[in-house]
C-alpha positions, 0 to 999 in steps of 0.5 A: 480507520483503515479505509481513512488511513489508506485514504490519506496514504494514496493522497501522498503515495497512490502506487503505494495505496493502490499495492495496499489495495492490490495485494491486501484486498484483491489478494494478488501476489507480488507478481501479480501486482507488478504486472497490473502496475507495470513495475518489478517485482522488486518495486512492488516489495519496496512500496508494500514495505513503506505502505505496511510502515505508514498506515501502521504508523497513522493507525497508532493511538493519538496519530492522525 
């Protein structure tokens, strides 16, 4: 379900879904993260904020 929910969010938001990817299954720091996608550390916080919100939003009972 995870893998399906980060699916759909990288077809609305890929740096969004590439942060997910980054920091959660690579492990990186916020740093780290900014520096392989050239942003701040700042947009980074923002984007792993709003990508934490929505997969839990579509991995809620009844969501898809």
């Amino acid at each position: 379900a995870l893998v399906d929910a980060l699916h759909a969010l990288a077809d609305v938001a890929p740096r969004q879904s590439r942060v997910v990817e980054l920091r959660y299954f690579g492990g990186l720091t916020v740093e780290e993260a900014a520096e392989v996608l050239q942003v701040s550390a700042e947009t980074i916080t923002r984007d792993w904020r709003m990508a934490k919100a929505w997969l839990l939003r579509a991995l809620q009972p009844g969501k898809a």
